[in-house]
PASE-599953 format. One record per atom (N, C-alpha, C): residue in three letters; x, y negated, z. Coordinates in steps of 0.05 Angstrom, whole numbers, m for minus. Layout:
% residues N
+------+--------+--------+--------+
: code :     xx :     yy :     zz :
+------+--------+--------+--------+
:  ALA :      X :      Y :      Z :
...
+------+--------+--------+--------+
***
This chain:
% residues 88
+------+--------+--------+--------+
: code :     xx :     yy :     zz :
+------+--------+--------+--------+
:  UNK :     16 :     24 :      0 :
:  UNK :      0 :      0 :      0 :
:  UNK :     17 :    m25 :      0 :
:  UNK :     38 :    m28 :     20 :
:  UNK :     54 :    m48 :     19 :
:  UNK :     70 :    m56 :    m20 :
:  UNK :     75 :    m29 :    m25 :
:  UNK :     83 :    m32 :    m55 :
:  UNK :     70 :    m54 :    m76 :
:  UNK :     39 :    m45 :    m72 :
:  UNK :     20 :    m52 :    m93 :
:  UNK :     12 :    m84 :    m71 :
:  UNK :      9 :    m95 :    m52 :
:  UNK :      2 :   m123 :    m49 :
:  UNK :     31 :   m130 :    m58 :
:  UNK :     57 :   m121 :    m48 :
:  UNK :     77 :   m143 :    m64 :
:  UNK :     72 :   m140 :    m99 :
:  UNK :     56 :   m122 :   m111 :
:  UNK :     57 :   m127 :   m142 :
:  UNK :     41 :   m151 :   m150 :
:  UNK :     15 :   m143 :   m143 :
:  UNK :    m10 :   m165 :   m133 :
:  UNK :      0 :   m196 :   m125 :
:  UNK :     19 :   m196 :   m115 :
:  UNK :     32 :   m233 :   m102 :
:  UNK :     46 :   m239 :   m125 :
:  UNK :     67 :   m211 :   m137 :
:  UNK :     87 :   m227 :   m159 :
:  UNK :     60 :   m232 :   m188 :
:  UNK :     44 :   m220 :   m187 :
:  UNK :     29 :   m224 :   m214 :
:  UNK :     14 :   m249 :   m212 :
:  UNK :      4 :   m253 :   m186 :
:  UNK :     m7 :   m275 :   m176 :
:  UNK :     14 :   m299 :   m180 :
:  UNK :     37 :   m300 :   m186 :
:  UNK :     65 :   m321 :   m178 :
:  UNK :     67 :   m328 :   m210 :
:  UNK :     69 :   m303 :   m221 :
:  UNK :     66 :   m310 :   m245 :
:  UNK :     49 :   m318 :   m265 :
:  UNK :     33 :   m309 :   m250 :
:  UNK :      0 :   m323 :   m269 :
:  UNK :     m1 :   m354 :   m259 :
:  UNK :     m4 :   m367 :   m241 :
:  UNK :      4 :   m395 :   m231 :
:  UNK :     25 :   m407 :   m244 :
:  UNK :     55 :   m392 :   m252 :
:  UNK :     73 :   m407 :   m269 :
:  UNK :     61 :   m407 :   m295 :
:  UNK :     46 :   m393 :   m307 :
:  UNK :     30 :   m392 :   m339 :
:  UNK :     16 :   m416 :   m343 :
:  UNK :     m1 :   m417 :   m323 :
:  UNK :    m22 :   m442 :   m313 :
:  UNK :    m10 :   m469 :   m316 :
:  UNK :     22 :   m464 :   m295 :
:  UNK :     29 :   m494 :   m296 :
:  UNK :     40 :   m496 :   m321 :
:  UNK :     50 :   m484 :   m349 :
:  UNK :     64 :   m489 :   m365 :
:  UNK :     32 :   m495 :   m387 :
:  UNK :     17 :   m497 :   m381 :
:  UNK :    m11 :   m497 :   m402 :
:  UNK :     m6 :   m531 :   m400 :
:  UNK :    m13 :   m542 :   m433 :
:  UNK :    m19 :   m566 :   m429 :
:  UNK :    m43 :   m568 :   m416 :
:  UNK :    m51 :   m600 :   m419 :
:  UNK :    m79 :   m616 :   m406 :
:  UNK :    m82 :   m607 :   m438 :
:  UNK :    m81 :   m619 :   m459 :
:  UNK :    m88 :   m621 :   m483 :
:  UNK :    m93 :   m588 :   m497 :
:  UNK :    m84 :   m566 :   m481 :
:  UNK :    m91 :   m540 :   m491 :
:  UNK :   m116 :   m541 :   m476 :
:  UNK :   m122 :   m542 :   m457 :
:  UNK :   m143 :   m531 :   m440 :
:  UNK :   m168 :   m550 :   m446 :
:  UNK :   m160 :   m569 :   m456 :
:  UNK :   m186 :   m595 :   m463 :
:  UNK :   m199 :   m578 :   m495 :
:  UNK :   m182 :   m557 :   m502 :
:  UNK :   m188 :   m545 :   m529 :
:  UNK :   m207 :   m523 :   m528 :
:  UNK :   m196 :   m509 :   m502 :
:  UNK :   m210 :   m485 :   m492 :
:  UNK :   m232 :   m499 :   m477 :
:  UNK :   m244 :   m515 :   m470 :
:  UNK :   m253 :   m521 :   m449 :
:  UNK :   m280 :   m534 :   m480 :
:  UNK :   m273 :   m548 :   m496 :
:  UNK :   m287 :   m559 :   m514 :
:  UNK :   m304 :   m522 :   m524 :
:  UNK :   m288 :   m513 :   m535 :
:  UNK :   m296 :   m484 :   m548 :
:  UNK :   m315 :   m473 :   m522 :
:  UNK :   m311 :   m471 :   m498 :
:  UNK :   m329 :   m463 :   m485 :
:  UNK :   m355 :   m481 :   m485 :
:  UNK :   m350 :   m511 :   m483 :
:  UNK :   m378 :   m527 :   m492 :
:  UNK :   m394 :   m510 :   m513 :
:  UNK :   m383 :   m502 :   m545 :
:  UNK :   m387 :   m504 :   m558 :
:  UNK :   m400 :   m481 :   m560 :
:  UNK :   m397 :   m465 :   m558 :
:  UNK :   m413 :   m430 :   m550 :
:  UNK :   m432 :   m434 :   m524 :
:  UNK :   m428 :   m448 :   m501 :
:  UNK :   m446 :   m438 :   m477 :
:  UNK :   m460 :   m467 :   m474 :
:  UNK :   m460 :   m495 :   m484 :
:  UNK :   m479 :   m520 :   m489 :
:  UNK :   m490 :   m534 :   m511 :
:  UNK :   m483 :   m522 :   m532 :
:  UNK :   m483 :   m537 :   m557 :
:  UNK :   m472 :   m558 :   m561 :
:  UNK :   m448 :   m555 :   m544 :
:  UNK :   m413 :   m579 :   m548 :
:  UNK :   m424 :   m591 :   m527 :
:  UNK :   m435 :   m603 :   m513 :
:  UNK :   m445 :   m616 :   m491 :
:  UNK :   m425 :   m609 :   m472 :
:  UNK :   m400 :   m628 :   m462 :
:  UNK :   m386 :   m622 :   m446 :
:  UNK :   m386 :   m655 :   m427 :
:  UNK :   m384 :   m653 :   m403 :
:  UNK :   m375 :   m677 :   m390 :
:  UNK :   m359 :   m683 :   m375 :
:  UNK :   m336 :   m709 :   m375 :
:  UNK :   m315 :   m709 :   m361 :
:  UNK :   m319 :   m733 :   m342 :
:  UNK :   m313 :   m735 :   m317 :
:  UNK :   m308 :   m752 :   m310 :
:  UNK :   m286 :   m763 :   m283 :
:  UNK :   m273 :   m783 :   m296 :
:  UNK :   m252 :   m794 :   m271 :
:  UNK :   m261 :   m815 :   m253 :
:  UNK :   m259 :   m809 :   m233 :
:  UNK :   m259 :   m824 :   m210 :
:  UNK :   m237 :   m831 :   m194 :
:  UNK :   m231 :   m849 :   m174 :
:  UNK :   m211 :   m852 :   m161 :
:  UNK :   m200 :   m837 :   m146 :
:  UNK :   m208 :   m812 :   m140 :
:  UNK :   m192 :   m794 :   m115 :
:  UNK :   m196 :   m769 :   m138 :
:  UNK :   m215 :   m759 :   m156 :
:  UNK :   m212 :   m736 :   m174 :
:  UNK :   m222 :   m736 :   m190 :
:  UNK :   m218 :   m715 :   m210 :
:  UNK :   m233 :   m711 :   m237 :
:  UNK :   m268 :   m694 :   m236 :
:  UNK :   m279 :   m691 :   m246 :
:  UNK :   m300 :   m667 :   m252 :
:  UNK :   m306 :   m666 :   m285 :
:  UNK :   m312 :   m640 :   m284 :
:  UNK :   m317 :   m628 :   m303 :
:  UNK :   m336 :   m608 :   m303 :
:  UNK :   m358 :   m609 :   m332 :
:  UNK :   m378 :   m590 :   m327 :
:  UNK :   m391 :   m595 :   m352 :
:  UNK :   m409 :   m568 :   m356 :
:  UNK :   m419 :   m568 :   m381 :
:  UNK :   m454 :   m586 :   m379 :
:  UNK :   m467 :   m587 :   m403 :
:  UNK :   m484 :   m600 :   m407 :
:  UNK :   m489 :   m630 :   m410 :
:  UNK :   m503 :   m657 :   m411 :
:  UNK :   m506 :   m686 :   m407 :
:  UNK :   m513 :   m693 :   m375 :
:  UNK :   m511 :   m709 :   m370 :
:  UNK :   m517 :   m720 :   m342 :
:  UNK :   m554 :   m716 :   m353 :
:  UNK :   m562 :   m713 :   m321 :
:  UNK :   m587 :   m720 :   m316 :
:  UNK :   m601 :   m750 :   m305 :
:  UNK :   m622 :   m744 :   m300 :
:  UNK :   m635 :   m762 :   m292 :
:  UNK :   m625 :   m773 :   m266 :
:  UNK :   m619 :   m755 :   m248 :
:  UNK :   m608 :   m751 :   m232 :
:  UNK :   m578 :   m747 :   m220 :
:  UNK :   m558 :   m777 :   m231 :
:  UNK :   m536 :   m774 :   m234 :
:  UNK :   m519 :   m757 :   m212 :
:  UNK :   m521 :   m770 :   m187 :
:  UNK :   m505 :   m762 :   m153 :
:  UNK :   m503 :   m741 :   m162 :
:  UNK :   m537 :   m715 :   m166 :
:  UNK :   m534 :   m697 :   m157 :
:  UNK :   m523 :   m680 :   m179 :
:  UNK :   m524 :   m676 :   m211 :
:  UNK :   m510 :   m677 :   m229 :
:  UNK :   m483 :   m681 :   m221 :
:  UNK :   m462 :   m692 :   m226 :
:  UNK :   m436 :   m700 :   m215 :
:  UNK :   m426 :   m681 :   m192 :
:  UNK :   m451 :   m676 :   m172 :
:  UNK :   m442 :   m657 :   m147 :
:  UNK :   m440 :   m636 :   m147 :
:  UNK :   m448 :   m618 :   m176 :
:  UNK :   m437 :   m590 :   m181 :
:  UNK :   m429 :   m591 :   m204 :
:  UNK :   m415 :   m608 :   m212 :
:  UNK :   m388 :   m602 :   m230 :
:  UNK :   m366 :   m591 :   m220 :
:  UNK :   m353 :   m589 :   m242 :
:  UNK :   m323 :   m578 :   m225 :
:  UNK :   m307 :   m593 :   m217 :
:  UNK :   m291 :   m600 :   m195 :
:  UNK :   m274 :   m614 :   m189 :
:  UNK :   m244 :   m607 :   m188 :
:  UNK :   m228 :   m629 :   m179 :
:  UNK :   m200 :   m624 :   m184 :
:  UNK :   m186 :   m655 :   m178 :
:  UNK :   m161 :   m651 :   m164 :
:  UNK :   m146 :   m679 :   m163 :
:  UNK :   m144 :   m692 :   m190 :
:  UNK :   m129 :   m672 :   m206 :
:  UNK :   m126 :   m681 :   m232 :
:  UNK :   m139 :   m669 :   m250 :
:  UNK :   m140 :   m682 :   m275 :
:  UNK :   m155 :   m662 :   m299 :
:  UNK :   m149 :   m638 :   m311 :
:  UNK :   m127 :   m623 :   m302 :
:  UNK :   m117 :   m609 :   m307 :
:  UNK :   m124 :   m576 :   m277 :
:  UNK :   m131 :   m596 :   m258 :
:  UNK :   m150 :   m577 :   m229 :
:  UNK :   m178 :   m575 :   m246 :
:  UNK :   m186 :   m600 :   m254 :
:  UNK :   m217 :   m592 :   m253 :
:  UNK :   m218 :   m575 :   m276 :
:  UNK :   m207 :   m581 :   m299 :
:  UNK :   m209 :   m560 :   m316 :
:  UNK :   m198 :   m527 :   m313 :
:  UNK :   m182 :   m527 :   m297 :
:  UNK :   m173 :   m498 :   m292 :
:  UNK :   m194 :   m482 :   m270 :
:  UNK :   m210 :   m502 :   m261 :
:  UNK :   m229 :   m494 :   m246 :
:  UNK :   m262 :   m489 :   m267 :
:  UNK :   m258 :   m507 :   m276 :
:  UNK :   m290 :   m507 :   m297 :
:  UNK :   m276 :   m483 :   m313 :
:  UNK :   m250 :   m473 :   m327 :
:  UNK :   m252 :   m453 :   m348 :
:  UNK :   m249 :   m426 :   m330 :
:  UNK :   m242 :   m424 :   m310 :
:  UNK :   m244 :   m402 :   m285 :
:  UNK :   m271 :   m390 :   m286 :
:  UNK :   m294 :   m402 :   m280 :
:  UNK :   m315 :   m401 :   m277 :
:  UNK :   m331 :   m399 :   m299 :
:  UNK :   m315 :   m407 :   m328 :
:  UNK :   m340 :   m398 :   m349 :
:  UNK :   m327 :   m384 :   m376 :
:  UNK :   m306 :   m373 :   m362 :
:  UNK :   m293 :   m360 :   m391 :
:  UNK :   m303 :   m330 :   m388 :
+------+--------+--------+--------+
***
């Protein structure tokens, strides 16, 4: 058992170095292509002063609560690794 969690951490170490070497500009590609199959391109970004969000569909009527289950992230590069986590 001890064998297989140290394999599990190094795959995990290495999958995080894959991540950090991804552009912003690759993942804004993947992230569009996912609009494009699961909203009919309907994707939304938005920056704010402390983080990004990201999420599929148009804002509603109902902006706050819209905005409040997007994905988030410090940078655009969190929220998107977080929004393509969740819908690839």
């Amino acid at each position: 058992m001890f064998r297989e969690n140290e394999g599990i951490k190094r795959l995990e170490q290495k999958a995080a170095q894959l991540l950090d070497d991804v552009s912003e500009s690759n993942l804004l590609k993947i992230a569009f292509s996912v609009a494009d199959r699961d909203s009919d391109g309907h994707l939304s970004i938005f920056k704010f002063t402390t983080n990004y969000r990201v999420g599929l569909e148009t804002p509603t009527d109902d902006i706050r609560e819209y905005i409040n289950k997007l994905y988030e992230g410090r940078t655009l590069k969190e929220a998107l690794l977080e929004f393509l986590y969740e819908n690839m």
